[in-house]
C-alpha positions in Angstrom: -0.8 -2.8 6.4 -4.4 -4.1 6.5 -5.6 -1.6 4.6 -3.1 -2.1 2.2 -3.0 -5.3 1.6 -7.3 -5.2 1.5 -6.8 -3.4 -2.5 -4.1 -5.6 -3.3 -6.5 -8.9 -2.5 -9.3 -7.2 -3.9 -7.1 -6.2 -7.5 -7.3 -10.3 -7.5 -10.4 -11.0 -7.1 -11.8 -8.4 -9.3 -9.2 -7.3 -12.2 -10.7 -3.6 -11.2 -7.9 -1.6 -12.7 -10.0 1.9 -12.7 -11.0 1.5 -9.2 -7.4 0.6 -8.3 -6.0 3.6 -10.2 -8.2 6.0 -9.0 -7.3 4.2 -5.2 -3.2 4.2 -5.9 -2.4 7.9 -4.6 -4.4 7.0 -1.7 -2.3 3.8 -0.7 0.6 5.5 -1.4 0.2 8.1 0.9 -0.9 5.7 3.1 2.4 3.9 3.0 4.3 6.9 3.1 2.7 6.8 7.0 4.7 4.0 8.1 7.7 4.9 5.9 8.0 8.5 7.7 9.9 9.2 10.6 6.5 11.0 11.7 5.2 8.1 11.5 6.0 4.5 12.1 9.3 5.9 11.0 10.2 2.1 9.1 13.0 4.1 6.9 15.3 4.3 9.8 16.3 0.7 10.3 13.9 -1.4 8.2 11.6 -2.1 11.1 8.4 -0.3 11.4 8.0 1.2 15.3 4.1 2.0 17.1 4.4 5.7 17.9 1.4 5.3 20.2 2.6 2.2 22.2 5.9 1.1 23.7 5.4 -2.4 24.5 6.0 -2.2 28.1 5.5 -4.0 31.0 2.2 -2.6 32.9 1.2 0.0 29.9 -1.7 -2.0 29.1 -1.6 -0.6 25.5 -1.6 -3.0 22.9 -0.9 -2.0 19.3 -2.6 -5.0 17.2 -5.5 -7.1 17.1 -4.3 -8.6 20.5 -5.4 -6.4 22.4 -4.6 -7.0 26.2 -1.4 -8.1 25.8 1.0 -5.4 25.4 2.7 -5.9 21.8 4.1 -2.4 20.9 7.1 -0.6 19.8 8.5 -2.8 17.3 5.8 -5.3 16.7 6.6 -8.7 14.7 3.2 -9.3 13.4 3.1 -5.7 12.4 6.2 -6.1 10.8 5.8 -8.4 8.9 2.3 -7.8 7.4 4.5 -4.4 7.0 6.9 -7.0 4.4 3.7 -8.1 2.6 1.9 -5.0 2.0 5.7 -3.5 0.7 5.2 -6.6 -1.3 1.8 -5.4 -2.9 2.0 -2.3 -3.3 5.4 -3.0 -5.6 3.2 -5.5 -7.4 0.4 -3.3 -7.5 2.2 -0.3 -9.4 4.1 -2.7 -11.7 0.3 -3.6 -12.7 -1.1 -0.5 -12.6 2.5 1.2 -14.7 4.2 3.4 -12.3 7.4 1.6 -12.5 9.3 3.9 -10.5 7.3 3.6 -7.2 7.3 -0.3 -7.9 11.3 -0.2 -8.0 11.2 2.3 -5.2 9.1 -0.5 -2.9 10.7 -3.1 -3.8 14.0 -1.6 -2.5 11.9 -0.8 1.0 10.9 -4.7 0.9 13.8 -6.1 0.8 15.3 -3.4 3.4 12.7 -4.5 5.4 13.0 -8.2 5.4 16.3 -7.8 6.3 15.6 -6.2 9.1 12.5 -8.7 10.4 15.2 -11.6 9.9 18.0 -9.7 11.8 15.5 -8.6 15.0 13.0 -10.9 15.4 14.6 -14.2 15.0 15.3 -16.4 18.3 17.8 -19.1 16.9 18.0 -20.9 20.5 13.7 -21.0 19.7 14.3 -21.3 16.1 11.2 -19.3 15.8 10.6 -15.9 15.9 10.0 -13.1 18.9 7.0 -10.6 19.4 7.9 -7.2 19.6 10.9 -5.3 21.0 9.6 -2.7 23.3 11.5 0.5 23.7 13.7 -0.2 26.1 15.2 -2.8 23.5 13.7 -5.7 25.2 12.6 -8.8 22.9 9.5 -11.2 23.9 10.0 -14.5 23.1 6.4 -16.1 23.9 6.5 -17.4 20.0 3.0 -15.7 19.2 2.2 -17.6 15.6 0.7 -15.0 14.1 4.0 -13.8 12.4 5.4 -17.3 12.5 2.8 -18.5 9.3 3.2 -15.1 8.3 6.7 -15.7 7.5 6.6 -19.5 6.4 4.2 -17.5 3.8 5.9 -17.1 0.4 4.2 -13.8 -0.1 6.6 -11.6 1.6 9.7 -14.2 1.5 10.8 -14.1 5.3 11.7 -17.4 5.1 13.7 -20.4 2.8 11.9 -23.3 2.4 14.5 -25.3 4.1 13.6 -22.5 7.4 9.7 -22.7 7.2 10.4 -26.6 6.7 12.1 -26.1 10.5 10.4 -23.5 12.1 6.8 -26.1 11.1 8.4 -28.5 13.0 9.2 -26.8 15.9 5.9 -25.4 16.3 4.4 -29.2 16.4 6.7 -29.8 18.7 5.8 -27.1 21.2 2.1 -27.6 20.7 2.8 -31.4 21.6 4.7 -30.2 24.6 1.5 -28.4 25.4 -0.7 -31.4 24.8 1.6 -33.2 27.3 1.6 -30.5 30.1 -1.7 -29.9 30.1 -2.7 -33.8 29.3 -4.7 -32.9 26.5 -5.3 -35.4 23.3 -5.2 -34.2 20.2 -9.3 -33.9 20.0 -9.0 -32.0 23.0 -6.6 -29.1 21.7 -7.2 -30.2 17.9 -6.2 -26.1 16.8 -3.5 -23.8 17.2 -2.7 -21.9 20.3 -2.0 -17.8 19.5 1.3 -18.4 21.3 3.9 -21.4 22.6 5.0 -20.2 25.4 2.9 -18.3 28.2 3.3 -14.9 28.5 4.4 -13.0 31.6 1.9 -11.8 34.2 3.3 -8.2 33.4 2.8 -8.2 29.4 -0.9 -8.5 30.0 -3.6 -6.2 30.9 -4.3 -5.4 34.6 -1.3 -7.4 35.5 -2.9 -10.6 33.8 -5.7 -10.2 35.5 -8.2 -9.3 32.6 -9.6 -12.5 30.8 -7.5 -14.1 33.7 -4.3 -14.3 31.2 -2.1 -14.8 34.3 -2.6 -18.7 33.3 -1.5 -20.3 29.9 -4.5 -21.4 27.9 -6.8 -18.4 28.7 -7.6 -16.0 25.8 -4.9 -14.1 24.0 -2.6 -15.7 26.1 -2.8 -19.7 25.0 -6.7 -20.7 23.5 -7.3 -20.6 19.5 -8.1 -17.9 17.5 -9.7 -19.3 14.3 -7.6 -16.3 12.2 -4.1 -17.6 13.0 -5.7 -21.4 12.5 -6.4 -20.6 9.0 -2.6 -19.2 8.6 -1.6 -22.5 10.2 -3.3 -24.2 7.4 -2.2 -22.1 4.6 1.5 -23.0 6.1 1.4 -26.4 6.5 0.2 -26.2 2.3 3.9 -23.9 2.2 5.6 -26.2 4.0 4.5 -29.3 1.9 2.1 -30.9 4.0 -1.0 -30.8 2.1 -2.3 -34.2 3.7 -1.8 -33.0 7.1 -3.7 -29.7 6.0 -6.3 -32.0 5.2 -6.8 -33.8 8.0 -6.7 -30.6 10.3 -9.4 -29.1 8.0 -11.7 -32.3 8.6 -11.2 -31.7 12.3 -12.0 -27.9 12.2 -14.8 -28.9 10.0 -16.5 -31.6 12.2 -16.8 -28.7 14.7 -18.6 -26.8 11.9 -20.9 -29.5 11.5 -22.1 -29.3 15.3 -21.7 -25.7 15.9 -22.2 -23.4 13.2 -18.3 -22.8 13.4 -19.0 -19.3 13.9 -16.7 -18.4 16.4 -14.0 -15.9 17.2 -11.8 -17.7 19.2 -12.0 -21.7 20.7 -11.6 -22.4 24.7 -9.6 -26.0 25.0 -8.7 -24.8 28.3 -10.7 -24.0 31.5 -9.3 -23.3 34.9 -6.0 -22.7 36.0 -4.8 -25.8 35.1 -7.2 -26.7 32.3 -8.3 -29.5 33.8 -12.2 -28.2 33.5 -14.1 -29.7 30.4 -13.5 -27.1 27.3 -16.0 -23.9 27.1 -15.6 -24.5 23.0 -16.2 -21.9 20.7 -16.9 -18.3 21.4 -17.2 -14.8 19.9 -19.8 -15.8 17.8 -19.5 -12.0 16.3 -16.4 -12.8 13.9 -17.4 -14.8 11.5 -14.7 -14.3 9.2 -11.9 -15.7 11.8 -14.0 -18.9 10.9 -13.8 -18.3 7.1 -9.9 -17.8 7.4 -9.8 -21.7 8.6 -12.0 -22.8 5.5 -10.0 -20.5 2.4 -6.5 -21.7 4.8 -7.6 -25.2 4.7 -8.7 -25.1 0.9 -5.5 -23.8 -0.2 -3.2 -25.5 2.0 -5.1 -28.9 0.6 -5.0 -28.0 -3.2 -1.4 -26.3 -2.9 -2.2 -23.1 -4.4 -2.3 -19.2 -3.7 -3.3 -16.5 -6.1 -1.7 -13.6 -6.8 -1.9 -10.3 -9.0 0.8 -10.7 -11.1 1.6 -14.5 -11.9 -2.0 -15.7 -11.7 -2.5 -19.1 -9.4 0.8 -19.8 -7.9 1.4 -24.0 -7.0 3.0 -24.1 -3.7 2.9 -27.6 -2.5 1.1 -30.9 -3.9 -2.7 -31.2 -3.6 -3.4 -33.5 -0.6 -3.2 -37.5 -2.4 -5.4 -37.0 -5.3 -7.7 -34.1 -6.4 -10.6 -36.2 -6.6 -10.4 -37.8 -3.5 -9.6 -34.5 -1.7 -13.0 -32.7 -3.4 -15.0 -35.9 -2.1 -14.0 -35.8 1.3 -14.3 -31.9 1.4 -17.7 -31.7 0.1 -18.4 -34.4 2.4 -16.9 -31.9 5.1 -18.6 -28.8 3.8 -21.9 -30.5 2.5 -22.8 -33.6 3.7 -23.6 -33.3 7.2 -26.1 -32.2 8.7 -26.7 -28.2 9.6 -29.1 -25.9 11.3 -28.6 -23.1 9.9 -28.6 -23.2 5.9 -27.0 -20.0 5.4 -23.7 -21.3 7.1 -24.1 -24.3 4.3 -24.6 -22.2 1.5 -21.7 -20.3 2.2 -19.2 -22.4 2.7 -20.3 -24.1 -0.3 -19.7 -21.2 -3.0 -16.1 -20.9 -1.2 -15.8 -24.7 -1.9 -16.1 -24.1 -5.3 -14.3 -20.8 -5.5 -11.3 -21.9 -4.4 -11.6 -25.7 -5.5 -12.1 -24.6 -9.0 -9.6 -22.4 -8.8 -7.0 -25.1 -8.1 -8.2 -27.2 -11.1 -6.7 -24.2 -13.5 
């Protein structure tokens, strides 16, 4: 779905129709991967399954971008970037004039959210599960990858009124976490990947590697700056531009002091993260950190583009535009920096997405 969705984003930001066109047999076939039953097989059932891994306990075979914990078979976050991309690609041949294959994927789509609703949702967690693993067996450590996913209105997992709830129940957990762990809110000022700590089992070597045996460590509890910047852009979905705000300043004050070039941030330390924070690290992926800044912009302005309707309002700009620029440029800009390349860059997204807003 990655791939997928890459041309769809990239029809928006360039209008490239040619390139697109000459691309649209390519994605197609591409799709036609995770339809077949040689494939990820999602045509039986609506749901999308790993051939490759089984989501077990001890395989120590991940499927996604978490990769020593063992998401597999049916994956959630999979899934439902599996809804989006169904999503583009019917938007993308409506644009490009192949009506039929536009009708045909919008059938899939809604098929397949269907199906995501049905599985994956935990009403006693009022959030969703994981991945189902072969044996038919749900996790429930409410990864929020796939959680802001969903609250997303590209895709439409969610009702308003859902997203509405499933926002507040993260805040809740995450306060519970603050509380277990005695952590303020500077201390653990981001988003854990998941809620709930995962089993020793579900991670590699028995939860031994990256010592995921305890909450807080790695994939298993610290913050990846990727699903931060979907926490942003769904706090703008769920209405709470001003909160978006106020988490962006926080996420940007660490940008001041440390480049914000980080994968991943360490609030936790020891087994009972009680040892001061490591902070940032990974400082090779740099666009987890640029996820938090375009998150954070739109969540703040209230808007999301997209291919066929242009800039879509979501929510209410955080108070007033003017004020919101002032204190983001005073974010972005006005404090002081090492490393003038960082600056430079976030400023041209600043006014990328800033002016894009204004329209």
């Amino acid at each position: 779905p990655h791939f997928l969705l890459s041309f769809y984003y990239h029809a928006i930001n360039t209008g490239d129709k040619p390139f697109l066109a000459a691309a649209w047999p390519t994605l197609q076939r591409v799709l036609g991967y995770v339809l077949a039953p040689a494939g990820m097989n999602l045509t039986r059932g609506g749901l999308a399954t790993t051939p490759t891994a089984h989501g077990l306990p001890h395989e120590d075979h991940a499927d996604n971008w978490l990769d020593i914990v063992n998401f597999g078979g049916q994956d959630a976050i999979i899934n439902a970037m599996i809804v989006q991309a169904l999503q583009a690609m019917a938007e993308l041949g409506e644009w490009l004039g192949d009506a039929p294959a536009a009708a045909q994927y919008r059938r899939i789509h809604k098929t397949a959210q269907e199906a995501f609703r049905e599985r994956f949702w935990v009403p006693t967690g009022g959030l969703f599960g994981d991945w189902i693993d072969t044996r038919g067996v749900r996790r429930e450590y409410y990864y929020v990858w796939q959680q802001f996913l969903a609250m997303d209105r590209f895709g439409n997992l969610t009702t308003p009124a859902q997203a509405q709830q499933m926002m507040e129940t993260v805040h809740a957990r995450l306060a519970g976490i603050r509380a277990r762990f005695h952590k303020s809110e500077d201390d653990l000022w981001c988003t854990p990947t998941n809620l709930v700590g995962i089993a020793p089992f579900d991670g590699y070597g028995n939860g031994s590697l990256q010592d995921q045996r305890f909450f807080g460590h790695y994939e298993n509890g610290c913050c990846f700056m990727a699903m931060h910047g979907l926490y942003l852009q769904a706090l703008g979905h769920t209405g709470r531009s001003d909160t978006a705000l106020a988490v962006l300043d926080a996420a940007m004050a660490r940008f001041n002091t440390t480049g914000f070039w980080g994968q991943h941030y360490d609030w936790c330390a020891g087994d009972l993260c009680d040892q001061p924070a490591p902070g940032f690290v990974g400082s090779d992926v740099i666009t987890d950190s640029m996820l938090v800044l375009v998150g954070g912009l739109r969540a703040t302005f209230g808007f999301r583009p997209t291919l066929l309707d242009g800039v879509q309002i979501v929510g209410q700009p955080a108070l007033l535009f003017t004020w919101g620029n002032q204190r983001l440029w005073k974010s972005v800009v006005g404090a002081p920096s090492s490393n003038m390349v960082n600056r430079i860059v976030a400023c041209v997204l600043f006014l990328q997405y800033s002016d894009v807003s204004m329209l």
